[in-house]
N, C-alpha and C positions, 0 to 999 in steps of 0.2 A: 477348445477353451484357452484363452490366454492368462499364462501364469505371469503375476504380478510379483516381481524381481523387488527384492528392499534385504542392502546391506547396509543400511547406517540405521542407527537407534532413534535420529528424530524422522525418519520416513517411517518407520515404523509405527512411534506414538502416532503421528498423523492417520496413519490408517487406520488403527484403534479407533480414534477420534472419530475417523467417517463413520468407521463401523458402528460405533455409539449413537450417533445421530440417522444414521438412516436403515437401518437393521430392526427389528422387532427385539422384543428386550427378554425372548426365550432364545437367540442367536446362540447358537452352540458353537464355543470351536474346540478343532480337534488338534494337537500338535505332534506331530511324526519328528523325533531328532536321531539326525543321522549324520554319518560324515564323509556325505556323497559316495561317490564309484557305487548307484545307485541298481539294483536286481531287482530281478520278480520277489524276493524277499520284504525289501522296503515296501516294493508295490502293493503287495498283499496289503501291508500296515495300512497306506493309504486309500484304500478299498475300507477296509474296517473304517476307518474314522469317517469317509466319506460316506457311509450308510448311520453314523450315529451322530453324527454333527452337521453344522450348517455351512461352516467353513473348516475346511484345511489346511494348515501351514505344515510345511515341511521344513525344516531346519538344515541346513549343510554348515558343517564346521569340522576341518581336521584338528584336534581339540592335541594344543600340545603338550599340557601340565597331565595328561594319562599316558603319556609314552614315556618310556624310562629310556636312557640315554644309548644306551645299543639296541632299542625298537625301530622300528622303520617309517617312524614321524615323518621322515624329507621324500623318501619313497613311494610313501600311501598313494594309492593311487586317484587323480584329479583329473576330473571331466564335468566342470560344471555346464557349460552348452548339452552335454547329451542329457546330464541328469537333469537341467530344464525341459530338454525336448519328452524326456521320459515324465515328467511332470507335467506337462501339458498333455499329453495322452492321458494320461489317468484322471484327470482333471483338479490339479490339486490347485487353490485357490492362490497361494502368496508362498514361496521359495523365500526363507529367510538367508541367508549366507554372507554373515560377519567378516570382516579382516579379524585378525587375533590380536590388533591394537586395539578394534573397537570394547571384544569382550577380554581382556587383559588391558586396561589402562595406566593400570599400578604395574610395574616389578616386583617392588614388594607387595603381593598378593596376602589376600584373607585367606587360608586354608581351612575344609572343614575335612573331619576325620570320619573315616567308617566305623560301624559299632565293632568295636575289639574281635567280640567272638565271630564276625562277618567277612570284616576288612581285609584279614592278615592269614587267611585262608586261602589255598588253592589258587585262583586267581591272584590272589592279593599279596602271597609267600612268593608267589612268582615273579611276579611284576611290582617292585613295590613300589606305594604311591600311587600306584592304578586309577583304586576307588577315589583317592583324596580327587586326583584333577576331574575322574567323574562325574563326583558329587557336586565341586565344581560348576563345571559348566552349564549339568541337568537344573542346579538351582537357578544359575543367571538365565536360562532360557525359558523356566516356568515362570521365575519375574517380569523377564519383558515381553512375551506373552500372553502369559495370561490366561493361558488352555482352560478348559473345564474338565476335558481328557486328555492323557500322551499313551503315544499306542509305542508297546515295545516288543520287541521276537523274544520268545523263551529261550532261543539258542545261546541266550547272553544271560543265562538262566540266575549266576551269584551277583548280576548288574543288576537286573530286574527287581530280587527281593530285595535288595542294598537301598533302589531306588524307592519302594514301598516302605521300606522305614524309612527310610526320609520325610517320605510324603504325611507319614503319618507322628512322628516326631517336631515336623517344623507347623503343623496342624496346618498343609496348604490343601486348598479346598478344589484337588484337581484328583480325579478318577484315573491309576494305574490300568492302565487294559494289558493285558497278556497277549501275546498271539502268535500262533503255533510255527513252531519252527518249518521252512519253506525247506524243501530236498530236490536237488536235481535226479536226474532216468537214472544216475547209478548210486542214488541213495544220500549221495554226499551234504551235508546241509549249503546250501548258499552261505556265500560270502562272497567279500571284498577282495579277499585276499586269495580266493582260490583262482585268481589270474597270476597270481605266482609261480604256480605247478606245471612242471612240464608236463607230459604226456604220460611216461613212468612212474614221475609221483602219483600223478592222478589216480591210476592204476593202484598203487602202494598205500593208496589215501582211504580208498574205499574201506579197509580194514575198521576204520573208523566207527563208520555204521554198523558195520557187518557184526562189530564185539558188541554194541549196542540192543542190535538185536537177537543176537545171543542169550545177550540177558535176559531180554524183555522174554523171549520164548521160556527160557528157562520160568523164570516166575511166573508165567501163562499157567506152568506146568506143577506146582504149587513150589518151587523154593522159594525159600522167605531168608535162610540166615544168607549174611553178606559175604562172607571168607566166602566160601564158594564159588556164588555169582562173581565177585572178584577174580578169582582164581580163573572160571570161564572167559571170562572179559579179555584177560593178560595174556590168554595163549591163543588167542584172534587176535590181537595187534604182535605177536611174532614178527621180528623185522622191521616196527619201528619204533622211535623214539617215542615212548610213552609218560610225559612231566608226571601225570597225574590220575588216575583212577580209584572212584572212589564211589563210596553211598552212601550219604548224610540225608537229614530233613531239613525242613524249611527256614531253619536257623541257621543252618551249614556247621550240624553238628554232628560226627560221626555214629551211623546206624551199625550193630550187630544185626537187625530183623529186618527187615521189608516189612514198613508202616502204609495198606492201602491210602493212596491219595495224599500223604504225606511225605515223600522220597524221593530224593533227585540220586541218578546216578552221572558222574559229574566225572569228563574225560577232557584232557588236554595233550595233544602228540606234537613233535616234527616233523614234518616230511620233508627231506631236505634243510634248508633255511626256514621255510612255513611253517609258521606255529598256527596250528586250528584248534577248536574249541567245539565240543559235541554235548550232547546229556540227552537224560531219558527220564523224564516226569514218570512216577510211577504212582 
C-alpha cells in the first residue's frame, strides 16, 4: 500500500476535504503521534488503530519545545525514508511530518501548563517544561487532525495520563487508547533511543526490567506496602544511575499500599549518557 506523504497544513485540509466527500460519514480515523526513528513499538500502535478505524495517520515530528536545553533534541535520531518504508509495510494510510516552522509559526508561542500535581513530578521535576511543549504539540496535532482515536504506549505511562486530562479537560471529543508497552528478547522496553547503547550498557540496561519484575513477583506474592517493593526495586539496579523509582496511582500521587488496578511503579535510569524510561501498571 502506498503511504500518502503531507507535510504542509493546506495539503492536509485538502485531504480532510476528499476524505469528507467521498468516505462514508462513519469513516473513523485513527492518529498514531510519534517523533519517528520508528520500531515494532510504534508498529504495534499502528496495528491497533488499523483494526479500529478506517484510516490511519501517523504523525512524525521531533517536537522541540519538550526537550530541555542539554536533551538530545539535534541528536534524536532521523530516518524519515525508512520510517515511510516501515509505514507502508504496515499499511498506514497518510504519514504526517511537519517542518517545526509549520507547527511553531509564532516565537512567541501559546503555552499550556500540566495540572500542578501531574506536570512537576518525576518526569516533569526532571525535565522541566517537558509536559508544557507536550501538551503542546498533542494539542496542535488533534486540531489538525481530527482523530476520533490517538493510540499511545504505556511506556510513556505520566505522558499518557497527562494526555487523558487533557483530552478530558479541553472536552475534545477523541478516544485515549493505551497500548501495552512492546519489550525486546531481553526484556528491555523498545525505544528510540536504545540505539544509543553500546553493547555493555545494553547488558547494564536490562537491570531495568529485571527490578521491575522483581516487583511485580513480589506482589504476585501478596506484598502490598511500597517501602519494601522499593527497597527490592533499588538493590536490582545496583550499578546504575537510578533518577527515579517510585509508586504512585493514577494521579501521580505517592502510594504507601499497592491499590489493585490502580498503581504505576514508575522508573527512570542512566546508562551511560541514555536516559530510559520503564514502569509497571499494577
Amino acid at each position: 500500500m502506498k503511504t500518502l506523504l503531507i507535510s504542509n497544513i493546506a495539503d492536509l485540509i485538502a485531504y480532510q476535504k476528499n476524505l469528507q466527500e467521498t468516505l462514508e460519514k462513519d469513516t473513523r480515523i485513527g492518529l498514531v503521534p510519534t517523533m519517528g526513528a520508528l520500531h515494532a513499538g510504534h508498529l504495534s500502535l499502528v496495528r491497533t488503530s488499523k483494526q479500529q478505524n478506517t484510516i490511519t495517520i501517523v504523525s512524525i515530528f521531533v517536537n522541540p519545545t519538550q526537550f530541555g536545553p542539554n536533551e538530545d533534541f539535534k541528536q534524536y535520531p532521523r530516518d524519515l525514508q525508512k520510517d515511510l518504508s516501515l509505514c507502508e509495510e504496515t499499511g498506514v494510510d497518510v504519514v504526517f511530518a511537519p517542518q517545526v516552522a509549520t507547527m511553531y509559526p509564532q516565537r512567541d508561542t501559546i503555552c499550556l501548563n500540566p495540572p500542578k500535581n501531574m506536570g512537576y513530578v518525576y518526569e516533569g521535576f526532571v525535565r522541566e517544561g517537558h509536559f508544557n511543549g507536550v501538551l503542546a504539540i498533542v494539542l496542535k496535532l488533534f486540531n489538525l487532525i481530527k482523530p476520533h482515536r490517538a493510540y499511545f504506549g504505556q511506556k510513556d505511562a505520566q505522558q499518557l495520563l497527562i494526555i487523558k486530562r487533557l483530552v478530558q479537560e479541553f472536552f475534545l471529543p477523541i478516544e485515549i487508547i493505551a497500548c501495552p508497552t512492546q519489550r525486546d528478547t531481553d526484556g528491555l522496553a523498545l525505544s528510540s533511543r536504545n540505539i544509543y547503547l553500546s553493547s555493555e550498557e545494553r547488558k547494564n540496561a536490562r537491570k531495568i526490567p529485571q527490578a521491575l519484575q522483581t516487583i511485580a513477583k513480589a506482589i504476585e506474592m501478596g506484598e502490598t506496602k511500597s517501602a519494601p517493593l522499593l527497597q527490592m526495586g533499588k538493590k536490582a539496579l545496583e550499578g546504575i544511575e537510578c533518577e527515579y523509582l517510585a509508586i504512585c496511582d493514577y494521579e501521580l500521587a505517592p502510594l504507601e499500599n499497592i491499590q489493585k488496578n490502580a498503581s504505576l511503579v514508575l522508573l527512570a535510569a542512566k546508562i551511560g549518557k541514555t536516559r530510559l524510561i520503564d514502569n509497571l501498571w499494577v
